[in-house]
C-alpha positions, -999 to +999 in steps of 0.1 A: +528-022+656+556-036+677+583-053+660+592-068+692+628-069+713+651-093+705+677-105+735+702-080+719+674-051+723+664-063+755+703-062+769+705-027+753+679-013+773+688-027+804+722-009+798+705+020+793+683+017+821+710+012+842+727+044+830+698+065+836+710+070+868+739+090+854+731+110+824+761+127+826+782+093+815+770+102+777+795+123+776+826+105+786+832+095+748+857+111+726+862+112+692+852+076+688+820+078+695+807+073+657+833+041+656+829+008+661+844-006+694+840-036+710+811-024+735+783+003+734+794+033+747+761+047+768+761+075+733+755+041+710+725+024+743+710+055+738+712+058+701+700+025+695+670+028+719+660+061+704+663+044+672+642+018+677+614+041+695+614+062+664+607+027+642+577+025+659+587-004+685+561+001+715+587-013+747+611+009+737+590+037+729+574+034+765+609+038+776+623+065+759+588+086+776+587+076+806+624+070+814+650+087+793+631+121+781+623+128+818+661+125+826+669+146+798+643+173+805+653+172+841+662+207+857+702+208+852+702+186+821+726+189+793+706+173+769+673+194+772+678+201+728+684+169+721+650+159+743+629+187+720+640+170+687+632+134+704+602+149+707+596+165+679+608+133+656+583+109+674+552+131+669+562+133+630+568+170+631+568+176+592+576+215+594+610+220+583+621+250+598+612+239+631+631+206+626+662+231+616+660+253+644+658+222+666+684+202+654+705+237+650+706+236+688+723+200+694+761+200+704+782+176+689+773+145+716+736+151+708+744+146+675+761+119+678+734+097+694+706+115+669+729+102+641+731+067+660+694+065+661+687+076+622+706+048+612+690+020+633+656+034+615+669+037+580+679+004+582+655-012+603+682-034+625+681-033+662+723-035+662+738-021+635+771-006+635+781+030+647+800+026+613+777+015+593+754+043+605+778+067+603+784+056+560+743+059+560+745+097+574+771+102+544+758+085+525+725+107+526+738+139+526+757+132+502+721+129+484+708+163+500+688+149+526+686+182+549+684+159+580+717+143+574+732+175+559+741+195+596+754+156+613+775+152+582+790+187+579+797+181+616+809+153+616+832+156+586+844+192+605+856+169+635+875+144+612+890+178+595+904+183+632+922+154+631+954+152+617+950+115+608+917+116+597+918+152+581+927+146+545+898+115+543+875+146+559+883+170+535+873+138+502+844+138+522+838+173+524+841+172+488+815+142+483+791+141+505+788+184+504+801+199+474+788+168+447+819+159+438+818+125+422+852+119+402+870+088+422+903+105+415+903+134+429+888+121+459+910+095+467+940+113+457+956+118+494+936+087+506+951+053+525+938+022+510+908+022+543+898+060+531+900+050+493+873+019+503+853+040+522+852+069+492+848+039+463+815+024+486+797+053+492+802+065+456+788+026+445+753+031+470+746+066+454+747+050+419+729+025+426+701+050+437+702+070+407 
């Protein structure tokens, strides 16, 4: 059943109806794209859209089929593998090895929004945060969930390329994929914003164990 649109929903969609028209603006974000900024990017419309089709809201799932998996299947398209996994996530596809091979084929913008849209499920809001979804993804591979596990490693590789963001990539890399767990060592090279970020996700796994 339908949770129903809220005006926030509602304004998201028309910004991403209005987009449609030019699929090709998804891609005019840079490395921000998983941070929070003032407005949605078209990436984060998208995201959240997808993200609330996938929760099982009828409008938006309407949308997403007969309006933005057209566009993205459309001869020419650049996000024809991110429209198969769309697909493939809103029948339930339960086979892992398809789900792998599908999600092996996204670039780093189709992650992006795929990551946007796992974290307005997991949490069941309609605007949360590119941040906070972006601490969910990390949060979850950092429990072995294989869905998280290729957006993380992906994500953490592009942080790696960054020389202001590389050494809280590489504590990540050593959290969320290689189990480490000892604050210390993780937070060793770490500004007081990456040493936060290390100390909260280490707080929501224990809470889960």
């Amino acid at each position: 059943p339908s949770r129903g649109l809220d005006e926030i929903d509602t304004a998201i969609m028309g910004q991403v109806l209005a987009n449609l028209a030019d699929p090709s603006q998804l891609e005019q974000t840079g490395e921000d794209q998983v941070q929070a900024s003032g407005q949605l990017s078209q990436q984060q419309q998208v995201g959240q859209l997808l993200g609330l089709a996938l929760g099982g809201d009828s409008e938006a799932l309407q949308i997403v089929e007969q309006r933005i998996l057209p566009q993205f299947e459309s001869e020419g398209s650049d996000f024809r593998n991110l429209a198969v996994v769309v697909r493939l996530l809103l029948k339930g596809e339960q086979d892992q090895s398809k789900l792998q091979v599908a999600f092996a084929a996204l670039d780093q913008i189709d992650q992006a929004i795929i990551q946007l849209a796992f974290g307005v499920v997991q949490k069941g809001k309609t605007t949360e945060d590119p941040q906070e979804a972006f601490f969910n993804t990390l949060v979850a591979a950092a429990r072995g969930d294989e869905t998280a596990l290729p957006i993380a490693t992906e994500l953490i590789e592009k942080m790696q390329e960054n020389k202001e963001t590389r050494e809280l990539g590489k504590a990540l890399e050593r959290l969320a994929l290689e189990g480490e767990r000892n604050p210390a060592i993780l937070t060793r090279k770490l500004d007081e914003a990456g040493k936060a970020l290390i100390g909260a996700i280490l707080e929501r796994l224990q809470e889960a164990e």
